[in-house]
Structure formats: C-alpha cells, structure tokens
SEBATOR-630768 format. One record per residue (C-alpha): x, y, z. Coordinates in steps of 0.001 Angstrom, whole numbers, always signed. Example, Ala and Ser with C-alpha at 12.3 -4.5 7.8 and 13.67 -1.06 7.14 Angstrom:
2
         X         Y         Z
    +12300     -4500     +7800
    +13670     -1060     +7140
This chain:
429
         X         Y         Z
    +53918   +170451    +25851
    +52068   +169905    +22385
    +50474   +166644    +21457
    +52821   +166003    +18998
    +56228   +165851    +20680
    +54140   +163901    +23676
    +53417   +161312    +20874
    +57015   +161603    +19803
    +58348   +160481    +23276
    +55872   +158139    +23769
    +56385   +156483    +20646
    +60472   +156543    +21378
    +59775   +155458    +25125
    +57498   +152178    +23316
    +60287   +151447    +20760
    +62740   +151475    +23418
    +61294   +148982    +25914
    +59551   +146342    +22887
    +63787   +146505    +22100
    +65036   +145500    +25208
    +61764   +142849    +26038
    +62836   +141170    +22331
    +66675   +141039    +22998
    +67281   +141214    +26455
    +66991   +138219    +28763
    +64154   +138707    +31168
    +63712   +136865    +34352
    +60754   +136055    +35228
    +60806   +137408    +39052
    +60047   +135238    +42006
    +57125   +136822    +43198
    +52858   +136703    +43311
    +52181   +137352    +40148
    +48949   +136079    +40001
    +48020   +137997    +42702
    +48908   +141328    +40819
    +47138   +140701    +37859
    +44287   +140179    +39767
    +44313   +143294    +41291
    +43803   +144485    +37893
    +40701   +142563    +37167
    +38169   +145285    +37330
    +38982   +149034    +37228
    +41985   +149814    +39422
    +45406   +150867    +40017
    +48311   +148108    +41022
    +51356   +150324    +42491
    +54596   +149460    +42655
    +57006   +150577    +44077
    +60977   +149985    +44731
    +64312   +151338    +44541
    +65614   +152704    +41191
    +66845   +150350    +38844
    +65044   +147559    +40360
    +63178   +146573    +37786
    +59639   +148130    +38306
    +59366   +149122    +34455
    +60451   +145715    +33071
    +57399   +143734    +35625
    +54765   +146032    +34581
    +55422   +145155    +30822
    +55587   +141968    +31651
    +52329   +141350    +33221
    +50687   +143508    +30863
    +52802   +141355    +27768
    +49287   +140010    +26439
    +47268   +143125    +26349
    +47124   +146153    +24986
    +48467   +149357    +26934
    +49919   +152236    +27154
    +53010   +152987    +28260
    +54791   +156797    +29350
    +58052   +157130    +31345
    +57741   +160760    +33350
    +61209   +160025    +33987
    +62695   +161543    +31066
    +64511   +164764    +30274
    +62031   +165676    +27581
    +59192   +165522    +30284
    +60681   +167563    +32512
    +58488   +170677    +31515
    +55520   +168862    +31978
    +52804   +170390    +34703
    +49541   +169203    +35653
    +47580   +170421    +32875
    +49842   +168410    +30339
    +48393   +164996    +32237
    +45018   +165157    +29472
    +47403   +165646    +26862
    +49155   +162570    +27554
    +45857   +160761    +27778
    +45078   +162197    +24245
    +48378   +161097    +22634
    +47786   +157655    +23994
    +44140   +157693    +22146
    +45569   +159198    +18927
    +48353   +156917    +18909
    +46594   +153630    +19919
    +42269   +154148    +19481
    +39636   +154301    +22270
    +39934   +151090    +22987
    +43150   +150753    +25602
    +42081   +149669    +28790
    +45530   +149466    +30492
    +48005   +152962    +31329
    +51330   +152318    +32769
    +52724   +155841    +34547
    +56225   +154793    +35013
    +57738   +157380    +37757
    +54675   +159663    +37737
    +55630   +161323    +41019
    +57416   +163553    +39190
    +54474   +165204    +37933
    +52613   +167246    +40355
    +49078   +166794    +40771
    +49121   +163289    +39274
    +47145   +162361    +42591
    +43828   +163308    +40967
    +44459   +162268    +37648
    +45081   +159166    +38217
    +42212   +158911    +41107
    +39927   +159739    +37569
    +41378   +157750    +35147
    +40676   +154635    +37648
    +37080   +154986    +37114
    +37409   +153547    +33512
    +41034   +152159    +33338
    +43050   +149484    +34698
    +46354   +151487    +35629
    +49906   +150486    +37042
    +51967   +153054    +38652
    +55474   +153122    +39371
    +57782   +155300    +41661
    +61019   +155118    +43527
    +59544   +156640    +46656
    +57528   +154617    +49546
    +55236   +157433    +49682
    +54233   +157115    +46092
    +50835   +156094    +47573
    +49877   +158508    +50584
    +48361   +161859    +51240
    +45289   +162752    +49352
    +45399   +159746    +46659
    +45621   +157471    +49849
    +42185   +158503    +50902
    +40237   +158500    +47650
    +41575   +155200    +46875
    +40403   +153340    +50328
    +40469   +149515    +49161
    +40701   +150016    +45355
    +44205   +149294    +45111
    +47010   +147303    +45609
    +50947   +148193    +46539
    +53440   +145976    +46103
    +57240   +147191    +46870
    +59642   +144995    +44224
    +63095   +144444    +45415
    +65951   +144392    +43240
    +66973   +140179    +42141
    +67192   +137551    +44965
    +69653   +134813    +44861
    +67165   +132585    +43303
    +66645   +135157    +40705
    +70199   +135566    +39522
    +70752   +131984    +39401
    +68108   +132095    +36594
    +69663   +134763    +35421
    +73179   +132382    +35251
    +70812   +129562    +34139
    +72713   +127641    +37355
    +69676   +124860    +38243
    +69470   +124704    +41319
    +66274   +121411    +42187
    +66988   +119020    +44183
    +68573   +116566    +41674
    +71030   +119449    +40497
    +72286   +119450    +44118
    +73705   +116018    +43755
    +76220   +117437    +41368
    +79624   +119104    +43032
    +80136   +120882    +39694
    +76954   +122524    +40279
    +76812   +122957    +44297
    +80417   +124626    +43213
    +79012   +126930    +40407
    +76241   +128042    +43290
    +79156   +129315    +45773
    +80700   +131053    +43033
    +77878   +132719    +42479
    +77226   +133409    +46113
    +80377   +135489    +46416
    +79540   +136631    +43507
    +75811   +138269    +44054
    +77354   +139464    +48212
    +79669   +141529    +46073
    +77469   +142723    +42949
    +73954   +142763    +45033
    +71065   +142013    +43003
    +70831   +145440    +40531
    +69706   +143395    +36766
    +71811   +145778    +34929
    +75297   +145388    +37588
    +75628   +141680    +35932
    +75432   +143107    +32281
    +77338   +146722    +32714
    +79340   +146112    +35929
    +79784   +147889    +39497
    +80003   +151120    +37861
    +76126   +151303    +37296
    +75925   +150705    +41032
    +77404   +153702    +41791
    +75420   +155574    +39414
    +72319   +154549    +41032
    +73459   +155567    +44219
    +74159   +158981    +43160
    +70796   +159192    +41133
    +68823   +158254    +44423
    +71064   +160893    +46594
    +70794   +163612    +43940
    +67405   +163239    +42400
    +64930   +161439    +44829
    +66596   +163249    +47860
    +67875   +166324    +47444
    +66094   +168057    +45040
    +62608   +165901    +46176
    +63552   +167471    +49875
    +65240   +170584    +48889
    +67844   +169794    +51478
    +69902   +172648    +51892
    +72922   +171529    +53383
    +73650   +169241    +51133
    +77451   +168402    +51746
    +76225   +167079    +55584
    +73713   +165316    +54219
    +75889   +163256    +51643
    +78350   +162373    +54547
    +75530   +161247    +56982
    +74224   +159220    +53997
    +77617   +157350    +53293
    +78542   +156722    +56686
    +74843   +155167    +57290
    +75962   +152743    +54613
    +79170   +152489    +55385
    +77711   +151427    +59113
    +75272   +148824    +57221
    +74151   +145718    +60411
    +74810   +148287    +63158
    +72627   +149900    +65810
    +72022   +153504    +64887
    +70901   +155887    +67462
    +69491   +159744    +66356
    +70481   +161581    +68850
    +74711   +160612    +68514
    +74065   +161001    +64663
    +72856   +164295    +65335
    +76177   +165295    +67397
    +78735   +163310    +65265
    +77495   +165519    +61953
    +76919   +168921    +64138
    +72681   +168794    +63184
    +71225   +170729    +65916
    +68088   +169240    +65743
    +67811   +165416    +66276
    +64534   +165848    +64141
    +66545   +166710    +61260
    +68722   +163614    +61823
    +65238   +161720    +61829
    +63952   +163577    +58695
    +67318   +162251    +56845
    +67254   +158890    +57673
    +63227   +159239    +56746
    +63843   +160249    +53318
    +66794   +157463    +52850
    +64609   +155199    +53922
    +61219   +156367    +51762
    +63604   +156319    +48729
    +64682   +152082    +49847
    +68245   +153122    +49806
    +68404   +151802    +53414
    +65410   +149988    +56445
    +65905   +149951    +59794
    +65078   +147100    +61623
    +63629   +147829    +65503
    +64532   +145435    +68708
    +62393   +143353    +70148
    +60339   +144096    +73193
    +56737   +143128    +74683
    +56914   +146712    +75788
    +55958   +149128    +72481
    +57474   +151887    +74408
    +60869   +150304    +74729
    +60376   +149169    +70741
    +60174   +152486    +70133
    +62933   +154262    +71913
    +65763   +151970    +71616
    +68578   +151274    +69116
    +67456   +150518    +65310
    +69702   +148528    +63501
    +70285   +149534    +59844
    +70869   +147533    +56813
    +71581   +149102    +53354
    +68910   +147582    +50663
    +71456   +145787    +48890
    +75078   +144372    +48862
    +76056   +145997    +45680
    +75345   +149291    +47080
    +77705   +148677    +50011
    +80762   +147699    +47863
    +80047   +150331    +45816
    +79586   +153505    +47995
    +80659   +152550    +52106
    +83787   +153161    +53385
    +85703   +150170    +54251
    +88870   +149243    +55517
    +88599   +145369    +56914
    +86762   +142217    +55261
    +83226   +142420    +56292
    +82036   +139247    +54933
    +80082   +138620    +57864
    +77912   +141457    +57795
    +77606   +141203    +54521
    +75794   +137849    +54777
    +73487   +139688    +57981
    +72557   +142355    +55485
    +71445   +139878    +52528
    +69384   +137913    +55018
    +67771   +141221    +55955
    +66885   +142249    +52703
    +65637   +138477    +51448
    +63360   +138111    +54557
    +62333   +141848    +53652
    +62004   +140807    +50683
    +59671   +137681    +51796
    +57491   +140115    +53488
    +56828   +142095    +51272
    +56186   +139187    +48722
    +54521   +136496    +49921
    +53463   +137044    +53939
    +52638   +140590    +55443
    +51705   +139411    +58775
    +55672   +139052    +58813
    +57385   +141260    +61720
    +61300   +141615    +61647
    +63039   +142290    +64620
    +66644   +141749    +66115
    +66531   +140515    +70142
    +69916   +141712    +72563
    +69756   +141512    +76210
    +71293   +143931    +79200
    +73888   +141714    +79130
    +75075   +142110    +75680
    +73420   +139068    +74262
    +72244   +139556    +70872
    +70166   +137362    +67726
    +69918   +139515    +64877
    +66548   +138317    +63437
    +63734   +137589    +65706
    +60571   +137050    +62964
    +57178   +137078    +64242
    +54009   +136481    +63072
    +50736   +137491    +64303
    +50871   +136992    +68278
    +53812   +134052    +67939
    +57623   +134280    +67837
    +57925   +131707    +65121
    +62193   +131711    +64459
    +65189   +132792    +66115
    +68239   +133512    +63336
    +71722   +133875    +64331
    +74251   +134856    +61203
    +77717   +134117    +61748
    +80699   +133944    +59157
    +82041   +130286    +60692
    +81727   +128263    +63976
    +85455   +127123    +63766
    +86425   +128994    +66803
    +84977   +128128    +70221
    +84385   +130936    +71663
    +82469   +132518    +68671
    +80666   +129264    +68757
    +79697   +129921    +72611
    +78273   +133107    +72096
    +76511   +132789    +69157
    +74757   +129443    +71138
    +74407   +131443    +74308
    +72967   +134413    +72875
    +70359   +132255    +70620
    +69341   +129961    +74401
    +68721   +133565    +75861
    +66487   +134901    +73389
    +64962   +131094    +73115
    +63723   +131156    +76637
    +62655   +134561    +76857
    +60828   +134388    +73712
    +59419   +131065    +74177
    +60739   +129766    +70574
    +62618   +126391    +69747
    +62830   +127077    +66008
    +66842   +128108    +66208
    +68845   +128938    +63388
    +72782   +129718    +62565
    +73517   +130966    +59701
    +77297   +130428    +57993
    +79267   +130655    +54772
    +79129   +127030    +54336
    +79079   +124965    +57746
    +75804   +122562    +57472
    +74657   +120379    +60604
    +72106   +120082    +63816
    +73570   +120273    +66851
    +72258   +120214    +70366
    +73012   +122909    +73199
    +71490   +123198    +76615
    +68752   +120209    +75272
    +67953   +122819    +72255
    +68282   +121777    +68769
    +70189   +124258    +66404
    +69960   +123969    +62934
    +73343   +125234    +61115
    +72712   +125844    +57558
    +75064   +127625    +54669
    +73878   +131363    +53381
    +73046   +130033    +49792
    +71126   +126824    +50785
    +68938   +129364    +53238
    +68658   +132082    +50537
    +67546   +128724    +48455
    +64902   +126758    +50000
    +64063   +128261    +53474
C-alpha cells in the first residue's frame, strides 16, 4: 500500500473519531485511569483489550485527549491488503502527516496485521504506544517475552450499571436516593440495561447492533482467525453455549451432544469463544486443584444484551439473568480495580450450591447467593441452607442474597444474611 492512500485513511480514520468525540456523549468509564496513564509515563505500550464494540477505541482517545498522537484503525476494509512490510509505511504517513515530534501511536485492532509483534516491540523503544484488540491473546507468544515488565494489559468491559446511569444522567448519591421518583427511574433502568446489556452503541441504535456484534465476533474473530472448518457445528455449539448462559458445562457431553469426536476440539471451541470475551467460565471451588480442575465450569455469556439477542429461549429467565450480570460486574471488578480477586461458584454432593464464592489471596472473603425473590418458603430454605453449607465449610460469615428488589438482614442458624436488591449491589457494593 502507497504512502499516500495510507495518509488518506488515516486522515479519514482521524476525521471520523475528532466527529464522534465533539458530538457524541462520552462517558467517562468507571475505571483506573490514573493508573493507565501512568503506564505510559516513560516509553511503553498500555494494551487493551475487550470484546468488540466495547469501547476500547473511544478510552484510548480519551486518555490521550491532551496530547498529541497518532491514531490508525487496522480494522478497516481499505487495510485489508496490508502485510508486514506496510507497518514502516504507516509509521511514515504518521511523520508526514503530523512532524517528528509525536510521541504517542494508537494501533487500534493491530492483530490483524501479521508480524505486528516486532514492530511494535521496536517502536516501544522511542514511543509511548496503546494497542487495542478483540482477542485475550493480543499480548502472548513472542511479544509476551520481549516485553517482560514493560507493559501493562488492561481488559475493558463493555458499560456497567453505574456507567449507563451516567449515560441516562439518572444521579444516583446518596441524597438522590431519598427521592422515589429517582429510586423509580433506577429500576427502570435496571430492566432496562438486563435486557439491552451494556454495548454504548445498543442505547443509541437499538438491539439490532447487538446482533451484529455477535455475528462479527463469530464470523471474523473466530472463524476466519481459527479457520474452523466445520463451521455450521461450530455456530450451533456457540448459540447453545449462550443460550445455556449460568449453567454447568461439561466437555466431554458437549462433545457427544454436537457429534465432535474429539473432546479437545470441544475445548479448542469454547477456548476461542472465550479468548474473543464472547463468553468466561467460572470454575468450582475446591482446596483440592485437582478437583478445581476436572469438575463442572459454569458459563456466563459476557453480557445481557448478547443473551436477548442471540440464545434461544422459551421461559422468563430473569433470574439468571441477574446471576450473569453479577458475574460479569465482579469480572468486571477484577479486572479493574483488584487482581488478587478469585471467582468461584461452591455446590456440595448433596446438591447444595452458592454461585459466587470470591476469594482473595489465602481468605474466602464473601459468599453470594442470587435469587429472583424470597417470597416462597421453600426457595427461601434452600437458598439459606445452601449459603450455611458453604459458610461452614469455607469458614466465611460475610453472606449475601441477592434479589430483584427485596432489602433486609436476617438471621439463620445464628448467621447474619444480608438481602440486598440487584441495582443497589451493582451500585455501591
């Protein structure tokens, strides 16, 4: 590709973006900031990471809003020619368009390019560089390795609750919550984001954009990444994961219900649907690793949106709905603001189950239970029951039960339980 259609792109790509940061409404994310500029201090890359449409293009413009930079998106059908030899050319366009003098290069979706690895791993040396991919192994292999401890990843996850309340410009401090117009405005918009998700664009084009994602992750960062061959068995496995969203998954059934020989394949699948964030998989606790490893995950789908828009559903699943947003916000709160974070979900040989155990370092510090309503007694029981179980074995009094709007304490078996509505948790806890 010549110099002058790269500066023609890059030019268009720059127009485009100052366009949308002057007239759109940005958000300014919930996250540490700080943190990432200062990984950018002295020569360096900051990666991030995060499903498509997340907003990974919008954060790196922002925290770069006060300097100058430049700016390429690889993903772009007017790049798609470009090989490893073209990655100087870019570098030139940038100084022929801007001077000498820019100390900042955002690569927006530069996995696309192969043999960026190197460039990049160069261009370090001198620059101050933020990278952007939709694929957790944006950052492995070879760059991985040259890079040892002159980096930093972050994974950004599409808007919390918080976010899109901001979004709404629905206040939500602690005088605000004196107001019943505005505790009622905050419900509204709870059903609201379990049924949209957190995608920026769903609240300004709709559900349909959802979809479009969906098929953009399946069809670009999947199939043609992965060269999957059979790619009609791997578009069923991939909707009925979703469609089977706070549920234990195991391989080896996976690998006879879709007629995959090998349950490696089955693993390989659910690999690349997970590298690409479409959905996690949450392990059960054990103090044996052993056990960790070979039982049951659970699977949650990386946001509601994606559910409604893509799994197949026949019943109201309200209640797993709420599971999988607490699953993504305390993934979320990992990934954010405390790494030493470990997610698990506890269930006995007797059925008992929690669906969040979190840990942290060598302490279980909270239990959390999510359940649609206490109202009847014996969902009440078991919920209680299973929460004791997991209490005592675990050695952890911090007990939680999440509902759709029930708020209390309560004691059980000399155990305090705190019972505390989805949007107040997804609030302030």
């Amino acid at each position: 590709m010549n110099i002058d259609d790269l500066k023609r792109v890059i030019v268009e790509q720059r127009e485009e973006i100052d366009e949308i940061l002057s007239k759109e409404k940005i958000i300014e994310r919930e996250l540490p900031a700080g943190e990432l500029l200062k990984s950018l201090t002295h020569p360096n890359i900051l990666v991030i990471s995060g499903i498509r449409r997340s907003g990974k293009s919008i954060l790196s413009l922002c925290l770069l809003k006060r300097e100058s930079y430049g700016y390429i998106n690889f993903d772009d059908e007017r790049l798609a020619s470009i090989e490893t030899e073209d990655l100087n050319r870019v570098l030139q366009a940038f100084y022929e368009l801007y001077g000498d003098r820019l100390d900042y290069l955002i690569f927006d979706e530069i996995q696309n390019i192969p043999g960026w690895q190197l460039f990049a791993n160069r261009l370090r040396r001198t620059k101050r560089i933020i990278l952007t991919g939709s694929n957790a192994n944006l950052l492995s292999g070879e760059l991985a390795t040259h890079l040892t401890g002159r980096y930093l990843d972050f994974i950004l996850y599409p808007f919390s609750f918080r976010e899109v309340l901001k979004l709404k410009g629905i206040t939500f401090d602690a005088d605000s919550l004196l107001s019943t117009r505005n505790i009622a405005a905050i419900k509204n918009l709870m059903n609201e984001y379990l049924t949209l998700g957190g995608f920026p664009e769903a609240y300004k084009f709709g559900k349909a954009i959802i979809s479009k994602v969906y098929s953009d992750i399946i069809a670009r960062d999947i199939l043609f990444r992965y060269r999957i061959r059979d790619k009609m068995t791997f578009r069923e496995l991939s909707k009925y994961l979703v469609s089977n969203f706070a549920r234990e998954v195991v391989f080896a059934r996976l690998s006879k219900t879709f007629a995959i020989k090998d349950v490696h394949t089955v693993r390989n699948y659910v690999g690349y649907l997970g590298n690409s964030y479409l959905i996690f998989l949450v392990e059960k606790f054990s103090f044996k690793l052993k056990q960790q490893i070979l039982a049951p995950k659970k699977i949650y789908c990386l946001d509601t949106g994606l559910i409604n828009s893509v799994a197949f559903q026949f019943s109201d699943n309200k209640g797993r709905l709420m599971e999988n947003a607490v699953a993504v916000e305390l993934q979320r709160r990992k990934a954010y603001f405390n790494r030493d974070l470990e997610i698990y979900y506890w269930k006995d040989y007797s059925g008992r189950e929690v669906d969040f155990v979190l840990k942290e370092k060598q302490r279980v510090k909270n239990l959390l239970q999510v359940s649609y309503d206490l109202n009847d007694i014996s969902v009440k029981e078991r919920e209680f029951r299973s929460l004791i179980a997991a209490s005592e074995e675990l050695g952890c009094d911090q007990l939680t039960v999440i509902t759709w709007e029930e708020e209390r304490e309560e004691k059980y078996k000399g155990k305090k339980i705190q019972i505390v509505p989805l949007w107040k948790w997804l609030l302030f806890n």
